[in-house]
VMD Tcl script that builds the backbone (N, CA, C; Angstrom):
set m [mol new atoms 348]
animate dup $m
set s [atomselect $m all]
$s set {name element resname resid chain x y z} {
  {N N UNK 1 A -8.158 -20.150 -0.913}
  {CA C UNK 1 A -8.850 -19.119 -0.176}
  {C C UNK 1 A -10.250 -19.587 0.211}
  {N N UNK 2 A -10.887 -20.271 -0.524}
  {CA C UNK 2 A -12.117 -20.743 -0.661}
  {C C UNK 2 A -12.357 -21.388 1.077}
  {N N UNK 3 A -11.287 -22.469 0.812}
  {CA C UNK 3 A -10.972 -23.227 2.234}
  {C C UNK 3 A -10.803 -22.464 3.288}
  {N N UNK 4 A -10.127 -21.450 3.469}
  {CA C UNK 4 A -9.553 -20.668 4.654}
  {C C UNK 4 A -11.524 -19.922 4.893}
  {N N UNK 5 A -12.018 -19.611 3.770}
  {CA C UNK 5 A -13.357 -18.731 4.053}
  {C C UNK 5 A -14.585 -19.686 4.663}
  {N N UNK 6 A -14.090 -20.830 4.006}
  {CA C UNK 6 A -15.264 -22.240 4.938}
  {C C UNK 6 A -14.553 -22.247 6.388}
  {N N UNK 7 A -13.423 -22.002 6.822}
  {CA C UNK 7 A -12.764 -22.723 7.906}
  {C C UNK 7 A -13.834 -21.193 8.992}
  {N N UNK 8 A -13.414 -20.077 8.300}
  {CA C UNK 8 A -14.003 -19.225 9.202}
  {C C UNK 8 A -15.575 -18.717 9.455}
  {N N UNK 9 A -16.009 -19.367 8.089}
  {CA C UNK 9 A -17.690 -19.707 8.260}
  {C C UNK 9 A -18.207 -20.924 9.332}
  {N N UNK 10 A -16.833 -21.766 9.257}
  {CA C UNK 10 A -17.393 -22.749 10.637}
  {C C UNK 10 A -17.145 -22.039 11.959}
  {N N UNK 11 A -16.297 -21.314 11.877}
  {CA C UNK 11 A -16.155 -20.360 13.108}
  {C C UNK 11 A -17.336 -19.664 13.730}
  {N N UNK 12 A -17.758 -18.786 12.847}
  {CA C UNK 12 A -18.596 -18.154 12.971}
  {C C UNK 12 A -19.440 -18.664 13.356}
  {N N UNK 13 A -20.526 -19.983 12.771}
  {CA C UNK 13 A -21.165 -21.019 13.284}
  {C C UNK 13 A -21.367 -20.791 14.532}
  {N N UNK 14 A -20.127 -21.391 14.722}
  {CA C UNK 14 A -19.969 -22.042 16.142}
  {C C UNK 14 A -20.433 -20.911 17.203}
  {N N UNK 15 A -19.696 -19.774 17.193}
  {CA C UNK 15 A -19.634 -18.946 17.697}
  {C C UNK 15 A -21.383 -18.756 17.987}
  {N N UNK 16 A -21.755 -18.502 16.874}
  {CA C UNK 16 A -22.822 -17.753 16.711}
  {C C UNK 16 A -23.679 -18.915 18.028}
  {N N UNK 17 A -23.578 -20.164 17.792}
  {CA C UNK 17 A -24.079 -21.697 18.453}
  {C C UNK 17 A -24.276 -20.477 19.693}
  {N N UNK 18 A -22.942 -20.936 20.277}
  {CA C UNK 18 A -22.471 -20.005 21.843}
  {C C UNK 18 A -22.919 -19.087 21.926}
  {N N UNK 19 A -23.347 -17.477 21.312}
  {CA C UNK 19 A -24.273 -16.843 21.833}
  {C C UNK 19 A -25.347 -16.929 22.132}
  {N N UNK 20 A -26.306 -17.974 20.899}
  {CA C UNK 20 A -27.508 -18.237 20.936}
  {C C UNK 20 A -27.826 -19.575 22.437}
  {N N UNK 21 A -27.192 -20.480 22.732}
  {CA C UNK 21 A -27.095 -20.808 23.724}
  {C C UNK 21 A -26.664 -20.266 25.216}
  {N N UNK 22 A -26.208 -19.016 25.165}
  {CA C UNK 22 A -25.921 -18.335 26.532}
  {C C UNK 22 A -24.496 -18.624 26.726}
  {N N UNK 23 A -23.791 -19.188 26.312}
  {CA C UNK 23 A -22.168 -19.915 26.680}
  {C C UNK 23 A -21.224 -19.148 25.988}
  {N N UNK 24 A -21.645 -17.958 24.864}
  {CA C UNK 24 A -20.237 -17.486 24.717}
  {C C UNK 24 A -19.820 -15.888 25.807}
  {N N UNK 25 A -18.685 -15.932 26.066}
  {CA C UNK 25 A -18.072 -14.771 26.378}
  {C C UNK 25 A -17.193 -13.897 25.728}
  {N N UNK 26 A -17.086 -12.811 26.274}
  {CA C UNK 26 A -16.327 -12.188 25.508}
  {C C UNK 26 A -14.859 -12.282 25.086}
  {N N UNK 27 A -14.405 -13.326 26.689}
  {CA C UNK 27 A -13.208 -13.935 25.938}
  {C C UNK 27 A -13.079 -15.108 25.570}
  {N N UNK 28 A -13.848 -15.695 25.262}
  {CA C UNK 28 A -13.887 -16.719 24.054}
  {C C UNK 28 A -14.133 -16.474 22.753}
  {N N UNK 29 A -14.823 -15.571 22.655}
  {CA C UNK 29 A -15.224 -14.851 21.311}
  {C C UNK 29 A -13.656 -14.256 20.740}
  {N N UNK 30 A -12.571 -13.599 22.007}
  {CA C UNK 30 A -11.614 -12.885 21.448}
  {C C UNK 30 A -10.455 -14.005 21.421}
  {N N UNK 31 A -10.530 -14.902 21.833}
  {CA C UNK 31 A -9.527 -16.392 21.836}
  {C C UNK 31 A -10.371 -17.195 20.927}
  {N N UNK 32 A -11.175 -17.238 19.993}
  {CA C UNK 32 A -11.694 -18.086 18.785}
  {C C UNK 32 A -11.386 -17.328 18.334}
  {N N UNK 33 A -11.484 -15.991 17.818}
  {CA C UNK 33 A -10.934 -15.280 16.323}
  {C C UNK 33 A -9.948 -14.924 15.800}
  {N N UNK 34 A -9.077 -14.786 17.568}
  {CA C UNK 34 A -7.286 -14.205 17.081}
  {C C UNK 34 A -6.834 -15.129 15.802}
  {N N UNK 35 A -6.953 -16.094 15.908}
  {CA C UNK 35 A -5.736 -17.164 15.321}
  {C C UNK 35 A -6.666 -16.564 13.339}
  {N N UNK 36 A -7.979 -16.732 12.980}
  {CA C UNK 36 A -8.641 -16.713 12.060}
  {C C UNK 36 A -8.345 -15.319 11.710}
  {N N UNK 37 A -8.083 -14.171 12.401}
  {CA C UNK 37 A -7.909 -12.985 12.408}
  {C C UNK 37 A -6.759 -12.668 11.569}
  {N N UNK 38 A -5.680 -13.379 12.256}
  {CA C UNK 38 A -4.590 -12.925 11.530}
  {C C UNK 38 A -4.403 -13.125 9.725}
  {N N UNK 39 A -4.782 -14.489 10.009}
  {CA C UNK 39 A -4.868 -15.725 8.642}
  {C C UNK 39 A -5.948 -14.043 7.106}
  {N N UNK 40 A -6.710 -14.250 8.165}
  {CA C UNK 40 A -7.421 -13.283 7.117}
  {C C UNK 40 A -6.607 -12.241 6.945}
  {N N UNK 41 A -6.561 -11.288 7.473}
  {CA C UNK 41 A -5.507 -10.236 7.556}
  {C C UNK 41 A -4.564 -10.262 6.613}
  {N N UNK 42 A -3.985 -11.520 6.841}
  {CA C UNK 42 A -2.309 -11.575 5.567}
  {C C UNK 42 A -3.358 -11.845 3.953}
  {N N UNK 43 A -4.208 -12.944 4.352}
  {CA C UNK 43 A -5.044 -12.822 2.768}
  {C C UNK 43 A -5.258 -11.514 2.505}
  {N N UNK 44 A -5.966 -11.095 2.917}
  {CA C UNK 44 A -6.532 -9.615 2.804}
  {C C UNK 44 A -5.295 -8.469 2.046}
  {N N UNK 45 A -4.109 -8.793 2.587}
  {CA C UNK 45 A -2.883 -7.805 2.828}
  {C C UNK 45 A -2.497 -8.521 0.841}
  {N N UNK 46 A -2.580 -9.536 1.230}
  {CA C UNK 46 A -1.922 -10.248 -0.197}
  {C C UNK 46 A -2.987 -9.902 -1.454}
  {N N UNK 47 A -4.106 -9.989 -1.310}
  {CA C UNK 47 A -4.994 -9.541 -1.945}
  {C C UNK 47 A -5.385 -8.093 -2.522}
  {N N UNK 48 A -4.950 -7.504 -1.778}
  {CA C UNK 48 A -4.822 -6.067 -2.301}
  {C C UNK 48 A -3.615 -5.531 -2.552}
  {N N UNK 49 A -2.656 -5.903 -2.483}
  {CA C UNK 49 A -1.458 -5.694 -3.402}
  {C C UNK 49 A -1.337 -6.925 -4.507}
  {N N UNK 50 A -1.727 -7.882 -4.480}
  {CA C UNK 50 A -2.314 -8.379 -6.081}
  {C C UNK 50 A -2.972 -7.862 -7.367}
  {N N UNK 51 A -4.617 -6.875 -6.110}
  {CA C UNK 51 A -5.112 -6.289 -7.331}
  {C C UNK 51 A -4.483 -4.781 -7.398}
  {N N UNK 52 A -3.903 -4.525 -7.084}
  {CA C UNK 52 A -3.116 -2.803 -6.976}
  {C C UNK 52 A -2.221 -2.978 -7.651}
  {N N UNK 53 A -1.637 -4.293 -8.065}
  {CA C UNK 53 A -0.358 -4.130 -8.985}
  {C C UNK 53 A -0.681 -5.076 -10.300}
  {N N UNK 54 A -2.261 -5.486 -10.290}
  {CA C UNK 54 A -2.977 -6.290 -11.166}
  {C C UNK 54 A -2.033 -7.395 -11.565}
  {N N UNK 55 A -1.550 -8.396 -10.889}
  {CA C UNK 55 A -1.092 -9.484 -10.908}
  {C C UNK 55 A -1.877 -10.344 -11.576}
  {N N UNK 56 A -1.238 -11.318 -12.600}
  {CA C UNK 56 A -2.072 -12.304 -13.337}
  {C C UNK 56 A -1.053 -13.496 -13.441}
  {N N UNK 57 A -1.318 -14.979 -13.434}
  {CA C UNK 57 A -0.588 -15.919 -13.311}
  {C C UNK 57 A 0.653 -16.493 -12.865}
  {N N UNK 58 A 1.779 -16.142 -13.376}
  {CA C UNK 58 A 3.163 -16.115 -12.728}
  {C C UNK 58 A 3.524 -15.104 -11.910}
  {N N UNK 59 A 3.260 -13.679 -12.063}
  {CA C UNK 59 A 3.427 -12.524 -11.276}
  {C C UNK 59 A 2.669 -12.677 -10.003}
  {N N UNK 60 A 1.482 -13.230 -9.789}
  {CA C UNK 60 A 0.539 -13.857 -8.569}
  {C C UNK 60 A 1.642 -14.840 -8.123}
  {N N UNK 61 A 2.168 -15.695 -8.897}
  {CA C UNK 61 A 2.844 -16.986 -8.198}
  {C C UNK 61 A 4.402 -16.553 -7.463}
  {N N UNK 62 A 4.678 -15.509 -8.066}
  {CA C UNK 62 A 5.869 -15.260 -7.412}
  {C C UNK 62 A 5.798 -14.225 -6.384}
  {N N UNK 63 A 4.306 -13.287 -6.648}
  {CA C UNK 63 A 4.118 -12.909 -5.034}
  {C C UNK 63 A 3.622 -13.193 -3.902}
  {N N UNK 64 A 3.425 -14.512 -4.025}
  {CA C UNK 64 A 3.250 -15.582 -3.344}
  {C C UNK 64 A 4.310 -16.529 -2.796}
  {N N UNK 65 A 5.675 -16.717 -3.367}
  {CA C UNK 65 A 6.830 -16.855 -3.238}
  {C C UNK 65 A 7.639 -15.847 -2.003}
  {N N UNK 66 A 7.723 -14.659 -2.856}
  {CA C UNK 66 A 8.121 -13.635 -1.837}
  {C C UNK 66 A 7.860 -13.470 -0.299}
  {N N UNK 67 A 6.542 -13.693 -0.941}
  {CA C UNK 67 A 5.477 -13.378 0.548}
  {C C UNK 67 A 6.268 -14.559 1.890}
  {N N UNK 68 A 5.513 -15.506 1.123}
  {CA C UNK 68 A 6.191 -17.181 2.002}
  {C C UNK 68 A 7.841 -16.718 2.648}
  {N N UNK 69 A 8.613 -16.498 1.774}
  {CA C UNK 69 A 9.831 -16.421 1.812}
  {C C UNK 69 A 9.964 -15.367 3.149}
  {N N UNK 70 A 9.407 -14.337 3.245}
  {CA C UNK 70 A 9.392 -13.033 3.685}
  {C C UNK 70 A 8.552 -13.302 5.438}
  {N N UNK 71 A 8.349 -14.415 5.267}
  {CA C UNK 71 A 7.433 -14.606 6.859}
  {C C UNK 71 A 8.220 -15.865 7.449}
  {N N UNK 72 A 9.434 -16.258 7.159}
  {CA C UNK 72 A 10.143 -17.036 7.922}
  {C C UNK 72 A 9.912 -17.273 8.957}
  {N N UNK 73 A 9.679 -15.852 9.881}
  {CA C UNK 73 A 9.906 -15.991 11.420}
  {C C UNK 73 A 7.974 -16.968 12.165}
  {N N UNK 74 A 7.285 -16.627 11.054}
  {CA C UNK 74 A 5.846 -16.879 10.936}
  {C C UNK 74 A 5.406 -18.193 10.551}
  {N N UNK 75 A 5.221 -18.924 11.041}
  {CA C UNK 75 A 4.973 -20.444 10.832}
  {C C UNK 75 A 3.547 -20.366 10.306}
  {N N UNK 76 A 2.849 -19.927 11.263}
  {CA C UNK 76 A 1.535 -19.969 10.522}
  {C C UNK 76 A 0.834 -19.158 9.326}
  {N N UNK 77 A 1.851 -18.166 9.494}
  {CA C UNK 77 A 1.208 -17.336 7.803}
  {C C UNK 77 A 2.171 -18.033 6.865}
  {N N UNK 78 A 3.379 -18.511 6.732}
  {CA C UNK 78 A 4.219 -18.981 5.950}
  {C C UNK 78 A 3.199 -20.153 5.663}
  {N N UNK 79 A 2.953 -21.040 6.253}
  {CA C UNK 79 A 2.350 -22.236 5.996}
  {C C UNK 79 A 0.805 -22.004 4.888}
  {N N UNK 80 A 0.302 -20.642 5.526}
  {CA C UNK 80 A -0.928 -20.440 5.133}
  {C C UNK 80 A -0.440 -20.118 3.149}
  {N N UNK 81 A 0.499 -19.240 3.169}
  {CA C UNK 81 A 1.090 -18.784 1.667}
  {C C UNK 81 A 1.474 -19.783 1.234}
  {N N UNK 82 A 1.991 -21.084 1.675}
  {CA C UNK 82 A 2.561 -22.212 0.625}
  {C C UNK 82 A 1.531 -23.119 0.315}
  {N N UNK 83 A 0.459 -23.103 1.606}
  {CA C UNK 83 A -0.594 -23.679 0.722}
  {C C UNK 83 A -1.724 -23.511 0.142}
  {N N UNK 84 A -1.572 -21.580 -0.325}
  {CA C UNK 84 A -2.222 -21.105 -1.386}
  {C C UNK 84 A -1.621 -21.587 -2.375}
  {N N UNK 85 A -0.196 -21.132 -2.333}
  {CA C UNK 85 A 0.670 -21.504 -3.655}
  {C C UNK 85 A 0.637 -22.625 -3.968}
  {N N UNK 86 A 0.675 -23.378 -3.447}
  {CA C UNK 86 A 0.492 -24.939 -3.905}
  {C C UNK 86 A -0.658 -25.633 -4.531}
  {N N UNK 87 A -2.167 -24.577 -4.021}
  {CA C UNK 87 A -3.062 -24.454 -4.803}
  {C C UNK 87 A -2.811 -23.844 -6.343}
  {N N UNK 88 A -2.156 -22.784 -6.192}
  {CA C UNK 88 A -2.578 -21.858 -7.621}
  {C C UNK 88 A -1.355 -22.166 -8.551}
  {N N UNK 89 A -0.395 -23.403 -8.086}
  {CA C UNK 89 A 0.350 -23.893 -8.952}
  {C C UNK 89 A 0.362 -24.952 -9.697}
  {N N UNK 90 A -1.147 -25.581 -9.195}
  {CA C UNK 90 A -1.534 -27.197 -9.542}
  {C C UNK 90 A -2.177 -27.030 -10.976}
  {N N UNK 91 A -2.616 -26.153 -11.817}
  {CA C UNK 91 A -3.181 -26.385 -12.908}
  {C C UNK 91 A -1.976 -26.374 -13.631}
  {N N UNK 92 A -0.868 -25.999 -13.560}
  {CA C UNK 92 A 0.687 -25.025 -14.585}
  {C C UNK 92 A 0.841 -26.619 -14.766}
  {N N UNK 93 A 0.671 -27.559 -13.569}
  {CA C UNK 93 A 1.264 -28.471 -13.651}
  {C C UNK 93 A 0.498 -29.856 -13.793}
  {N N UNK 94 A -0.706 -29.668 -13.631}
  {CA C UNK 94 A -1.647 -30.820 -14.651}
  {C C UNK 94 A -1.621 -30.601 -15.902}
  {N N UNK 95 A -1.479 -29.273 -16.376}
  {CA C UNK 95 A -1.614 -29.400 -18.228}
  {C C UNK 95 A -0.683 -30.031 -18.772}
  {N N UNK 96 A 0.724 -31.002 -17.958}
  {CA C UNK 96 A 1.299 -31.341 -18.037}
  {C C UNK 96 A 3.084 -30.350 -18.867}
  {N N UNK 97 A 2.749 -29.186 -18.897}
  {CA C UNK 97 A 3.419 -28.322 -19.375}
  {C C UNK 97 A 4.096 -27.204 -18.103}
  {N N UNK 98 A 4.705 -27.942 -17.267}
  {CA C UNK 98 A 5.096 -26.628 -16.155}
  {C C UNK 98 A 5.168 -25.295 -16.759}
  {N N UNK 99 A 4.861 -24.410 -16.024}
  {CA C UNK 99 A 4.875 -22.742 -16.258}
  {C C UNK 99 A 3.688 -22.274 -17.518}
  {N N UNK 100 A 2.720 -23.567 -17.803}
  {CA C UNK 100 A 2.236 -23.528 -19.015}
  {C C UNK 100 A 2.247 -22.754 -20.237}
  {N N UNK 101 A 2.270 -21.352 -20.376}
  {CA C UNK 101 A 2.875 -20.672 -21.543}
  {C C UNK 101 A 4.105 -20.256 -21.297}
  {N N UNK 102 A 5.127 -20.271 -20.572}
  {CA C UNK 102 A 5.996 -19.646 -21.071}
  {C C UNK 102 A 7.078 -20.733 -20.143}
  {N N UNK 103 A 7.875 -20.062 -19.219}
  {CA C UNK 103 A 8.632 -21.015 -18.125}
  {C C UNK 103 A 8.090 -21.303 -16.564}
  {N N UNK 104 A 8.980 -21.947 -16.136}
  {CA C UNK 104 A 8.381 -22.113 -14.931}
  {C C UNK 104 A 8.918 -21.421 -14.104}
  {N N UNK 105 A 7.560 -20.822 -12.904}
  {CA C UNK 105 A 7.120 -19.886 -12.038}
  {C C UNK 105 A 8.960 -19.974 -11.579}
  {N N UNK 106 A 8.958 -18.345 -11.211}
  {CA C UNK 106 A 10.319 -18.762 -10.086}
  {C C UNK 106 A 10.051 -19.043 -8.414}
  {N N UNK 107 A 8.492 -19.186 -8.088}
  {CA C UNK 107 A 8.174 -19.520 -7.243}
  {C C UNK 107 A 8.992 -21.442 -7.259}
  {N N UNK 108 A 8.611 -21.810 -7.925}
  {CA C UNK 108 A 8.630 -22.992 -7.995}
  {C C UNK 108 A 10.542 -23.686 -7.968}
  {N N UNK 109 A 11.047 -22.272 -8.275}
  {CA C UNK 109 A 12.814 -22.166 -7.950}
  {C C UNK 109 A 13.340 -22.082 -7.046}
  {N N UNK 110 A 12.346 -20.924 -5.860}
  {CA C UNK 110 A 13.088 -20.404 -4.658}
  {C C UNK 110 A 12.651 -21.368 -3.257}
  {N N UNK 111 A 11.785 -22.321 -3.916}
  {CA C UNK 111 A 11.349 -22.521 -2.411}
  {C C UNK 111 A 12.032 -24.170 -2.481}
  {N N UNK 112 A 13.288 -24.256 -1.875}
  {CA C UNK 112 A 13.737 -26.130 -1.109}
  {C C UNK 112 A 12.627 -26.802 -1.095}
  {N N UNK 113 A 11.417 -26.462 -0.327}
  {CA C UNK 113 A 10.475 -26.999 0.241}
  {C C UNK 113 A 9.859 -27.543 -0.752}
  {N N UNK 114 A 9.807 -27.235 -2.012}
  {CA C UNK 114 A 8.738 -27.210 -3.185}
  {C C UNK 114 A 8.462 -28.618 -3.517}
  {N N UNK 115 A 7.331 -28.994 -3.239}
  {CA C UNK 115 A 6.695 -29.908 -3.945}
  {C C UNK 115 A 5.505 -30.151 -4.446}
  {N N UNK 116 A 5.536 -30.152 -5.930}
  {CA C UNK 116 A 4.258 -29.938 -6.885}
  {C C UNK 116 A 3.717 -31.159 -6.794}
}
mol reanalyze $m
mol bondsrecalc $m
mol representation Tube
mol addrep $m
C-alpha cells in the first residue's frame, strides 16, 4: 500500500507541477487520476471491510485471495490484489515456517499463479 500511496504522491506532484506552470487542464487532470482513482478505490473498498470484520493475518490473506479471485474480468485491480498479497505473504515465508503459526494461508492454495 505504501507503494501504491508514493505512486499517487508522484501524481499529485506532477499535477500540482502543471497547475503551477499554467499547463494543466481540466482534462488532463481527469485522464491522470482515472487510472490512480480506481486503484485507490478497491484499496479503500478492501480496507474497510478488513477493519469492519477486524481481519488479522491469515483472515487478511485470504481476503485478499477472494478479492483477486473475484476481479478476473479486472486486470488491473486483480494485479493490484496479488501484489499486495504477495507483499503481506513474504514474512509467513521468510520465518522460514509457511503459514507461521498455524498452516498455510489458503490464499497461497487457490491461486495457480502463486509464487512466494
Amino acid at each position: 500500500m505504501r507503494r501504491l500511496l508514493a505512486d499517487w504522491y508522484l501524481v499529485v506532484t506532477q499535477l500540482e507541477h502543471q497547475l503551477r506552470t499554467g499547463r494543466l487542464t481540466l482534462q488532463a487532470l481527469v485522464f491522470h487520476c482515472q487510472a490512480p482513482m480506481g486503484s485507490l478505490a478497491l484499496v479503500a473498498r478492501l480496507a474497510a471491510e478488513a477493519a469492519s470484520s477486524q481481519l488479522t493475518s491469515a483472515g487478511l490473506l485470504n481476503l485478499l485471495a477472494r478479492k483477486a479471485q473475484a476481479l478476473a474480468g479486472d486486470q488491473a485491480g486483480r494485479a493490484l490484489l496479488l501484489r499486495l498479497l504477495h507483499a503481506s505473504v513474504a514474512p509467513y515465508f521468510r520465518s522460514g515456517r509457511p503459514g507461521g503459526s498455524g498452516s498455510l494461508p489458503l490464499c497461497c492454495l487457490a491461486l495457480g499463479s502463486w509464487v512466494p
